[in-house]
FIDREN-502106 format. One record per residue (C-alpha): residue number from 1; x, y, z. Coordinates in pm, whole numbers. Layout:
# FIDREN-502106
i = NUM; c1 = X; c2 = Y; c3 = Z
...
This chain:
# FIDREN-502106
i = 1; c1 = 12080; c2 = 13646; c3 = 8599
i = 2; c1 = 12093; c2 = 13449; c3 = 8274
i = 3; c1 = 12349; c2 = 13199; c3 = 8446
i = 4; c1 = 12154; c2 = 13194; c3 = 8713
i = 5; c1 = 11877; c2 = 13084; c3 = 8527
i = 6; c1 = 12057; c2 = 12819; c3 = 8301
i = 7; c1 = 12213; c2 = 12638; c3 = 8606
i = 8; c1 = 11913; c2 = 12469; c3 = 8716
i = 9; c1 = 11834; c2 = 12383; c3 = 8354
i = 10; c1 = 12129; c2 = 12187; c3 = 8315
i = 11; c1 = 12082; c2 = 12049; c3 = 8666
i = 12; c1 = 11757; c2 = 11921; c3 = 8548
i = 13; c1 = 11868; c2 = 11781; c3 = 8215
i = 14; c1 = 12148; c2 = 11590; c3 = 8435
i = 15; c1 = 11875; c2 = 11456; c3 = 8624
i = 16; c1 = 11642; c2 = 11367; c3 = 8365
i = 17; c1 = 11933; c2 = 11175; c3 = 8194
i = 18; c1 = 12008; c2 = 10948; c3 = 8532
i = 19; c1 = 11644; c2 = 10850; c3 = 8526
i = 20; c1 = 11648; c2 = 10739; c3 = 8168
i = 21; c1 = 11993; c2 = 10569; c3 = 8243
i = 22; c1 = 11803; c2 = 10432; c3 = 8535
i = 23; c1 = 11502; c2 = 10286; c3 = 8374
i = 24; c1 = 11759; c2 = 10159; c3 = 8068
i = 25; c1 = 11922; c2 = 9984; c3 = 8334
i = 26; c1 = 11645; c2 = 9803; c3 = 8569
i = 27; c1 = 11471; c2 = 9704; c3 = 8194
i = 28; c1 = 11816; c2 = 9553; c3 = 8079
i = 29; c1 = 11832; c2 = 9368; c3 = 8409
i = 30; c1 = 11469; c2 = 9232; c3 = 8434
i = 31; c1 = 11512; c2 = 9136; c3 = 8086
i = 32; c1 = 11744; c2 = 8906; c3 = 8110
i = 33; c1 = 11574; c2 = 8738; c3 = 8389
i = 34; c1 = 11290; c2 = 8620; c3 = 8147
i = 35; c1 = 11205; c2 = 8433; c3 = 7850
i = 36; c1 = 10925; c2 = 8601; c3 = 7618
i = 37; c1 = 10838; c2 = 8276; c3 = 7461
i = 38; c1 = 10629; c2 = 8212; c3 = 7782
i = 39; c1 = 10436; c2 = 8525; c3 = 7778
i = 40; c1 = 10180; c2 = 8414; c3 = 7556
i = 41; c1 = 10057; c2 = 8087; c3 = 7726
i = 42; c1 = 10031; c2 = 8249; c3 = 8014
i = 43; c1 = 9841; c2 = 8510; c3 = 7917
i = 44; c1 = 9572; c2 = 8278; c3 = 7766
i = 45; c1 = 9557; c2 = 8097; c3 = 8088
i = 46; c1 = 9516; c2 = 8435; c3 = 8287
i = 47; c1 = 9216; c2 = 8486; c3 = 8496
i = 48; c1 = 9027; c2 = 8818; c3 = 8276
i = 49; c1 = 8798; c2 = 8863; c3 = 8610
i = 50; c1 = 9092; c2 = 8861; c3 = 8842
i = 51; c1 = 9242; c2 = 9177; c3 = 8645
i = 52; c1 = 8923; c2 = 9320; c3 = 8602
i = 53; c1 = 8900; c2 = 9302; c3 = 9056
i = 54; c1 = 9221; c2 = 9480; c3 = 9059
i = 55; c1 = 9122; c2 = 9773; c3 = 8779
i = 56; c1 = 8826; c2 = 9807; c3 = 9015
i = 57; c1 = 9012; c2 = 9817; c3 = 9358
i = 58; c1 = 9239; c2 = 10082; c3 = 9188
i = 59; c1 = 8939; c2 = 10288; c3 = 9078
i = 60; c1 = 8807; c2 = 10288; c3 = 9444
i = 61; c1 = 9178; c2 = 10434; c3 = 9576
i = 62; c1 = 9174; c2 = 10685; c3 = 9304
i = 63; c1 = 8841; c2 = 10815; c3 = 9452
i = 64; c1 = 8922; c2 = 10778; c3 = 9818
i = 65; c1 = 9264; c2 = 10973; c3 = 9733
i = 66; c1 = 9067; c2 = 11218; c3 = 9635
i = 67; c1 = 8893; c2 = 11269; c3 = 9933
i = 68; c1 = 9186; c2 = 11296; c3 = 10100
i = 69; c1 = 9353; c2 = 11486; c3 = 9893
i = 70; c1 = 9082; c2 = 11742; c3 = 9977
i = 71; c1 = 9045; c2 = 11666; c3 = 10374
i = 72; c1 = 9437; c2 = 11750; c3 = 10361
i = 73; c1 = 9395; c2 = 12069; c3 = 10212
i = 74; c1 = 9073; c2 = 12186; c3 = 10418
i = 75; c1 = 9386; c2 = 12198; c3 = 10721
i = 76; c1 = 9518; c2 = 12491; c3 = 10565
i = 77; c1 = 9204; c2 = 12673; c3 = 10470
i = 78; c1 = 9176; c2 = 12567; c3 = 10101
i = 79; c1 = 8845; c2 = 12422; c3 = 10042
i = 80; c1 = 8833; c2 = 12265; c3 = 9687
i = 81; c1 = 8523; c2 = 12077; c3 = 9605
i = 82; c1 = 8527; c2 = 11688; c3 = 9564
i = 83; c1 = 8484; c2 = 11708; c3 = 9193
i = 84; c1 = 8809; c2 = 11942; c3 = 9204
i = 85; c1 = 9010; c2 = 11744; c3 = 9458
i = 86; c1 = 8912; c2 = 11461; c3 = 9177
i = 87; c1 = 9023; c2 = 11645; c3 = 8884
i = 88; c1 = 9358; c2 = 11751; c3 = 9020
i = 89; c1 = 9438; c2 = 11355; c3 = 9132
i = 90; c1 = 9371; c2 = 11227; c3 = 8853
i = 91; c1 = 9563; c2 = 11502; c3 = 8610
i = 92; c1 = 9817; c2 = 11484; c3 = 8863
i = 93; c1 = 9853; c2 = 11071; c3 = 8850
i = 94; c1 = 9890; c2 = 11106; c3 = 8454
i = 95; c1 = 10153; c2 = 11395; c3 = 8511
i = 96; c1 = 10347; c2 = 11057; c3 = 8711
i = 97; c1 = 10363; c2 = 10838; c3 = 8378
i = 98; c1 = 10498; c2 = 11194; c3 = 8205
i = 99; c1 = 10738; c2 = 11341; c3 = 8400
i = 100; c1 = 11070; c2 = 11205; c3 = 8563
i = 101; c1 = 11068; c2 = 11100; c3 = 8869
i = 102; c1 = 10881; c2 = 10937; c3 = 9154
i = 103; c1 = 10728; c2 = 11221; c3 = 9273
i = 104; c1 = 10624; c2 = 11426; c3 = 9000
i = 105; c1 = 10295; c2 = 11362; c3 = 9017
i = 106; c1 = 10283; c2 = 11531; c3 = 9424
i = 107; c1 = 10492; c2 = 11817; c3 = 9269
i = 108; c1 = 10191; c2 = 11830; c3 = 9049
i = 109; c1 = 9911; c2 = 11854; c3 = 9278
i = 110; c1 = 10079; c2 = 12109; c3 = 9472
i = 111; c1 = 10097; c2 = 12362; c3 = 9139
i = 112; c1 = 9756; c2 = 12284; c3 = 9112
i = 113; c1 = 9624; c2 = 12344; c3 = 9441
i = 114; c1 = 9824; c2 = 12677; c3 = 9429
i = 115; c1 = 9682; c2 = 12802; c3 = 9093
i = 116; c1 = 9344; c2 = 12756; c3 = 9237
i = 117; c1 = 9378; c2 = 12923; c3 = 9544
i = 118; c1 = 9751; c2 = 13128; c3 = 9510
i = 119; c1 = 9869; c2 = 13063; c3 = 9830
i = 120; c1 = 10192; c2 = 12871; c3 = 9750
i = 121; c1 = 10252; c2 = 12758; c3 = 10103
i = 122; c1 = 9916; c2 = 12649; c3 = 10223
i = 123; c1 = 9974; c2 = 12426; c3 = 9806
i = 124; c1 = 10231; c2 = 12288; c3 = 9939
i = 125; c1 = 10204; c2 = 12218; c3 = 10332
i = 126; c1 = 9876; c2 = 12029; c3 = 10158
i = 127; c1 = 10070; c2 = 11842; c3 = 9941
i = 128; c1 = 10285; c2 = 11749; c3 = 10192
i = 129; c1 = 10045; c2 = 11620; c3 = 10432
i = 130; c1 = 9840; c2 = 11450; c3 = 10217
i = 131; c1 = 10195; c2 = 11276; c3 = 10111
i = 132; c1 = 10271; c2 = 11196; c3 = 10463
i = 133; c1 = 9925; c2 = 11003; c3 = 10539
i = 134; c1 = 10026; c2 = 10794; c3 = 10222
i = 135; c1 = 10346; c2 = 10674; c3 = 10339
i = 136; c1 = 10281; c2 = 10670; c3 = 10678
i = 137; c1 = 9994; c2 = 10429; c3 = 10657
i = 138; c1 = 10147; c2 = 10211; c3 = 10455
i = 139; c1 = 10396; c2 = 10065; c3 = 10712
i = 140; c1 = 10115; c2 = 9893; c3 = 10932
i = 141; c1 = 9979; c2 = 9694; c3 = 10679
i = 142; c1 = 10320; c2 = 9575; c3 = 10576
i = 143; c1 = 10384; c2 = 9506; c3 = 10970
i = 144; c1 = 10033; c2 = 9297; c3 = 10945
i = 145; c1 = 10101; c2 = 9107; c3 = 10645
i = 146; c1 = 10446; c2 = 9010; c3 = 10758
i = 147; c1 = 10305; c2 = 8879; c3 = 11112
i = 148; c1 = 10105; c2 = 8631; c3 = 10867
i = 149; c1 = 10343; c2 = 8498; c3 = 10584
i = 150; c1 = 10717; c2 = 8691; c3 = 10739
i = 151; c1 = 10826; c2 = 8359; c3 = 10808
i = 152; c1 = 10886; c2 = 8290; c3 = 10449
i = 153; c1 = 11096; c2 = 8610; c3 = 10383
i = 154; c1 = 11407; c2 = 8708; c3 = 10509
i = 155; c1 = 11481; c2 = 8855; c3 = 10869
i = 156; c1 = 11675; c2 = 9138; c3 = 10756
i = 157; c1 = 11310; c2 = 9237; c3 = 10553
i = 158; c1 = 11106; c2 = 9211; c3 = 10820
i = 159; c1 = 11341; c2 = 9382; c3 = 11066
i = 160; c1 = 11319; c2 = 9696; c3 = 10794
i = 161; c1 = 10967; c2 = 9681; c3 = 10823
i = 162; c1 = 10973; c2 = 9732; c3 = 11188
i = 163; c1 = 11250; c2 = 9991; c3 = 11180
i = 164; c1 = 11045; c2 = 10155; c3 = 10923
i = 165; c1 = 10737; c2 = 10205; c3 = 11139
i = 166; c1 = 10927; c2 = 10250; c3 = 11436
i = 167; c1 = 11107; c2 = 10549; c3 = 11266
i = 168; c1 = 10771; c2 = 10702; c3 = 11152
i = 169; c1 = 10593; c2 = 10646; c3 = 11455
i = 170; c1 = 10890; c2 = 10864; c3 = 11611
i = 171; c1 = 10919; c2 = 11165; c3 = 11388
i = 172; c1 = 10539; c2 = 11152; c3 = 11421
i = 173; c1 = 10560; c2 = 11176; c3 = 11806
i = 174; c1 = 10831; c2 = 11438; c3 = 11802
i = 175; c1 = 10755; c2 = 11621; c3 = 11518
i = 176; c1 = 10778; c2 = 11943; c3 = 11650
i = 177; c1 = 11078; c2 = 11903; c3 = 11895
i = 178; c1 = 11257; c2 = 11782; c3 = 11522
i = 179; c1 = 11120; c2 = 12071; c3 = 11370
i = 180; c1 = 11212; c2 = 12337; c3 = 11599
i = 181; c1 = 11522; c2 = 12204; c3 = 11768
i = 182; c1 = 11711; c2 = 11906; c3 = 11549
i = 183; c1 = 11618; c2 = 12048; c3 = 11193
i = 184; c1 = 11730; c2 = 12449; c3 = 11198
i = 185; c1 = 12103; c2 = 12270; c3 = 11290
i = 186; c1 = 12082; c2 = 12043; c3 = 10981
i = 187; c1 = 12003; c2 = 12302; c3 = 10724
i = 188; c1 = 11816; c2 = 12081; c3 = 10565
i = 189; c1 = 11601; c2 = 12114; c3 = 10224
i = 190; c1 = 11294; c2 = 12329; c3 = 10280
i = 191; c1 = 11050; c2 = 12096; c3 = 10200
i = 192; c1 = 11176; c2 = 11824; c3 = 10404
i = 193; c1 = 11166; c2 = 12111; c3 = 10713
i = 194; c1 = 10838; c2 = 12258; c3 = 10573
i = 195; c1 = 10742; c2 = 11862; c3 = 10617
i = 196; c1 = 10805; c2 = 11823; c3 = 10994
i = 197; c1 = 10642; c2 = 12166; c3 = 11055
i = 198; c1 = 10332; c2 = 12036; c3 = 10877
i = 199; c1 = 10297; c2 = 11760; c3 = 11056
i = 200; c1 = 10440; c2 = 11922; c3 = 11439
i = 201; c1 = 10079; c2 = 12147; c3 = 11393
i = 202; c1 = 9838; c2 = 11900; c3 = 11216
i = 203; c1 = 9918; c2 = 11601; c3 = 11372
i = 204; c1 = 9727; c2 = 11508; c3 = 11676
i = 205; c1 = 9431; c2 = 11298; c3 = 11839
i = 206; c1 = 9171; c2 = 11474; c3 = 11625
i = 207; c1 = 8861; c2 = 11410; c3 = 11422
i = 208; c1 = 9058; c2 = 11527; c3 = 11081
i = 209; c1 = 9383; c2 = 11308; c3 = 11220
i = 210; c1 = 9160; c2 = 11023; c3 = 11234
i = 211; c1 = 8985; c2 = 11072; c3 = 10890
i = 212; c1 = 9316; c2 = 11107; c3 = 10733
i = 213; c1 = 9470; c2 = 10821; c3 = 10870
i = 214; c1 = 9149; c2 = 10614; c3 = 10795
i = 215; c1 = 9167; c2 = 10715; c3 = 10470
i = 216; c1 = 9505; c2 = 10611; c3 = 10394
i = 217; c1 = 9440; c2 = 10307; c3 = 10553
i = 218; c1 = 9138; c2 = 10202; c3 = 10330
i = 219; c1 = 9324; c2 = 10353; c3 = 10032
i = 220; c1 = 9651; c2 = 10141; c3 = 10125
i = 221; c1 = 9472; c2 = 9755; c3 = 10142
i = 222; c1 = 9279; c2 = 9871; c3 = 9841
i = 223; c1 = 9580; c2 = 9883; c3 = 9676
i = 224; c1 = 9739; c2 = 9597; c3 = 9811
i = 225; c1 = 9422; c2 = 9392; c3 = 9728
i = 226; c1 = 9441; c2 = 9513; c3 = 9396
i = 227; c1 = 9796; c2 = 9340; c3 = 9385
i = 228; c1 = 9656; c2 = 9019; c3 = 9550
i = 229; c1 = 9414; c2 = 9024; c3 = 9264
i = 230; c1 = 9708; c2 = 9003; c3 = 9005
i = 231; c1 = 9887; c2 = 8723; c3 = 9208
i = 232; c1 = 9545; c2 = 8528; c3 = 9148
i = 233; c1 = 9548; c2 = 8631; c3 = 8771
i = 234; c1 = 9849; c2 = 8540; c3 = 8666
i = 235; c1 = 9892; c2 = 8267; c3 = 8917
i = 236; c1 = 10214; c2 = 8314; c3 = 9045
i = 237; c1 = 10288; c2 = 8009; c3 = 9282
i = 238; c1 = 10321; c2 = 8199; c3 = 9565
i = 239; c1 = 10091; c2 = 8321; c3 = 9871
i = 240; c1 = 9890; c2 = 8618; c3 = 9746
i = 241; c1 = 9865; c2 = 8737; c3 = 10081
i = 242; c1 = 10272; c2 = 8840; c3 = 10010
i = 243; c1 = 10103; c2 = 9170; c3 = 9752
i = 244; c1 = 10047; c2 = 9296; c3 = 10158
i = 245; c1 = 10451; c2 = 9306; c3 = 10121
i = 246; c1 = 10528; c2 = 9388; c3 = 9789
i = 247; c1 = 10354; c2 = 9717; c3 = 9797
i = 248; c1 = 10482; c2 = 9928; c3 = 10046
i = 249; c1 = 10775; c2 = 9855; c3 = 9919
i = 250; c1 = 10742; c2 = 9956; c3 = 9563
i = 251; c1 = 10478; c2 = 10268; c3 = 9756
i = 252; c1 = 10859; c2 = 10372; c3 = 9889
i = 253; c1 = 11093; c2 = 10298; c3 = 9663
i = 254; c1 = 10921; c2 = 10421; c3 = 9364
i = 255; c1 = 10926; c2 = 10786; c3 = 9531
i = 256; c1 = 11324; c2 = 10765; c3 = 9466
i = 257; c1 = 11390; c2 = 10944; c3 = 9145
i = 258; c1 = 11563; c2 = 10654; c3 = 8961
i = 259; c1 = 11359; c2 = 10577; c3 = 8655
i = 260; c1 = 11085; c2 = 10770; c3 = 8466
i = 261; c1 = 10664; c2 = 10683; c3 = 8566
i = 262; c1 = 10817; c2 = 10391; c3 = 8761
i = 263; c1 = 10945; c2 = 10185; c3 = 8462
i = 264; c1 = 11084; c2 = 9875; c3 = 8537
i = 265; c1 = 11073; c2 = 9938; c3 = 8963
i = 266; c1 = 10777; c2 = 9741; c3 = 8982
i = 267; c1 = 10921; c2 = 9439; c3 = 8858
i = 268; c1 = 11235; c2 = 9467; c3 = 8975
i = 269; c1 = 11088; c2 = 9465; c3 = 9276
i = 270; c1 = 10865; c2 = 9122; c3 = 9206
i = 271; c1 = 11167; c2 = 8979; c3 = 9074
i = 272; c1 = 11398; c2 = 9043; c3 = 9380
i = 273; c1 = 11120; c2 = 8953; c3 = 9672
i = 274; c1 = 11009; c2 = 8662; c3 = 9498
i = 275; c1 = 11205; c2 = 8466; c3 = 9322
i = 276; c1 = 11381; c2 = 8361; c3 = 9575
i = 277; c1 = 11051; c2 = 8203; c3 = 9728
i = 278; c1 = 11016; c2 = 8017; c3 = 9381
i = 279; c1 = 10783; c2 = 8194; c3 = 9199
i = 280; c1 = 10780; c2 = 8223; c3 = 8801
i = 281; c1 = 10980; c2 = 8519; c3 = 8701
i = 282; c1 = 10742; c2 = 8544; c3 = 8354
i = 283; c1 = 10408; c2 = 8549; c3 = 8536
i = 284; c1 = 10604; c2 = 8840; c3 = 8814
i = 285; c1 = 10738; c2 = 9026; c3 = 8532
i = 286; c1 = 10299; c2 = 9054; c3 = 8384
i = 287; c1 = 10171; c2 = 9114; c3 = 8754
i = 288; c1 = 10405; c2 = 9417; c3 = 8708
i = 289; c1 = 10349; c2 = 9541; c3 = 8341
i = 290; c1 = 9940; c2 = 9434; c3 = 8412
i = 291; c1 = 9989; c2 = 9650; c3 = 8754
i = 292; c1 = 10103; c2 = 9985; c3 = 8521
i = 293; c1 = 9807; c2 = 9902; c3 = 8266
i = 294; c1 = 9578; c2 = 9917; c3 = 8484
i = 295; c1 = 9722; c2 = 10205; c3 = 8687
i = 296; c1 = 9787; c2 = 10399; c3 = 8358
i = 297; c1 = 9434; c2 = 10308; c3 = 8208
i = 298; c1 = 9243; c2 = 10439; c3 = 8523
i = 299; c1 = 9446; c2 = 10778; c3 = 8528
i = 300; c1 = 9294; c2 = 10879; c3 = 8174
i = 301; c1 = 9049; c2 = 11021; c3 = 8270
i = 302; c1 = 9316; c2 = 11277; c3 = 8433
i = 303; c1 = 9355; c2 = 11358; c3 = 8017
i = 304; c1 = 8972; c2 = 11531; c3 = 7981
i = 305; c1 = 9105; c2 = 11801; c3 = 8304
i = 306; c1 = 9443; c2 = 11849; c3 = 8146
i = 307; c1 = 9259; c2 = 11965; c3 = 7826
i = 308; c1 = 8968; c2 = 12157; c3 = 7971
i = 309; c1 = 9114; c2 = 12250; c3 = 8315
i = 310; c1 = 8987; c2 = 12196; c3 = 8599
i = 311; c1 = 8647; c2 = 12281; c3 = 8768
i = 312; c1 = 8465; c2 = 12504; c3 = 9021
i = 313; c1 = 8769; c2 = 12530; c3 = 9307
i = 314; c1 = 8546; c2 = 12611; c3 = 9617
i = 315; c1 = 8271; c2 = 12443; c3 = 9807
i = 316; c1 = 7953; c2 = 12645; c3 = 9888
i = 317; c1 = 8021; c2 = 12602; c3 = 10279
i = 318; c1 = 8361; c2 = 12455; c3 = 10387
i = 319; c1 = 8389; c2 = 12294; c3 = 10685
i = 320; c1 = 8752; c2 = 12269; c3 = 10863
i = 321; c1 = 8789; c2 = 11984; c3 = 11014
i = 322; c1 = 9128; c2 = 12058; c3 = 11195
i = 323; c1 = 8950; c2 = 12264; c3 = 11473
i = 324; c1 = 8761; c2 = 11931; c3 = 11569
i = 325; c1 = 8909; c2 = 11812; c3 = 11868
């Protein structure tokens, strides 16, 4: 047993060393890309109300997330009150700038739903829902943006695009023929089976499908707006209607456990789509670092529930929404 136990202990401390080797890496690699002599002009010439648009458009998705966080876990009869659902997204998005990896913070909310209610599976079918309508909603607006400005970016982007959201659209559709007849075969992780099952039985033309995906929607161009904001701010000398772009690709890719809280992805990122297109790699490099600020500034709150807990778990009278068809 105590071998037992070790063995994932040094797996973890393997991992955790790849993501610091990771960030190390991507930080070496943007650096070199930029001169910090221009940092300072720009930043006096940077619009304060355009930043001040995006720390407000990220405020509105943290509180929509929360809703959804909480719609998501009403499918599998755990009915925390908004002010919980609030408290465990934003201790949850703090966890993210924390611990390794890009998906800490989901890891997170799933301990947290389960120490409220202790059902471990409902925790984390939840989690894993509420994680699917937050990738899965990001691919339209990418497809919309790029029917606007994907003539300026490479084919082989916006053909990923497509694929992307033709892929989803089709494990949506046959979620359950995956998850009964294509999966078992695989022996695939648990949670990515535990994900098809969750979404074979909750997907569907229903009032809580439609919520959900509404949601994510809003909460999706809220955060590309936010992004749009910065390209205004920092005035990057390229269409701000390419943010549309640049975030579901950093939504994805920063899910990959390759650096710690995301350091260095985000730029990488802005360097790689958009230099290319001519755009200043100093002002990408502050739409990136400005883009953490703001995200890590509005998840401090997150701070005041990791030191007092969280609240009151339950509503007075729940209402299920998955039985409204």
């Amino acid at each position: 047993m105590p071998n037992a136990a070790a063995e994932p202990s040094l797996g973890h401390r393997l991992r955790l060393l790849l993501r610091i080797i990771g960030a190390i890496v991507l930080v070496v690699l943007i650096v070199q890309q930029v001169d910090f002599t221009e940092f300072a002009p720009i930043l006096q010439e940077a619009d304060l109300l355009a930043c001040l648009v995006s720390a407000f458009f990220i405020i509105a998705v943290r509180l929509a997330m929360a809703l959804r966080l909480q719609r998501a876990a009403q499918q599998f009869d755990l009915f925390p009150g908004y002010h919980a659902a609030f408290a465990i997204l934003m201790s949850s998005s703090l966890a993210g700038f924390v611990l390794p990896g890009g998906i800490a913070q989901d890891a997170v909310r799933g301990v947290q739903l389960n120490s409220l209610f202790n059902k471990p599976v409902a925790a984390l079918s939840a989690m894993l829902l509420d994680k699917y309508f937050g990738i899965v909603a990001i691919l339209p607006v990418g497809v919309a943006a790029l029917l606007v400005v994907g003539d300026t970016l490479p084919d082989a982007l916006n053909w990923a695009f497509y694929l992307a959201l033709a892929g989803a659209t089709f494990a949506t559709v046959f979620a359950k023929r995956i998850s009964t007849q294509v999966l078992p075969a695989l022996k695939l992780p648990d949670r990515l089976n535990r994900l098809f099952v969750v979404m074979a039985n909750n997907i569907g033309l229903s009032r809580s499908f439609t919520e959900l995906l509404g949601l994510s929607l809003v909460i999706q161009v809220l955060r590309c707006l936010s992004i749009v904001a910065l390209f205004y701010a920092f005035n990057v000398g390229i269409d701000p209607l390419l943010g549309f772009v640049y975030v579901p690709i950093v939504v994805i890719v920063i899910i990959a456990p390759i650096s710690i809280g995301g350091l260095g992805v985000r730029e990488g990122i802005l360097l790689a789509l958009f230099l290319p297109l001519g755009a200043d790699p100093e002002r990408l490099v502050l739409v990136g670092v400005a883009s953490l600020l703001i995200e890590l500034a509005t998840s401090l709150p997150g701070l005041w529930y990791v030191l007092r807990g969280l609240p009151e778990a339950t509503q007075a009278q729940p209402a299920k929404l998955s039985g409204q068809r």
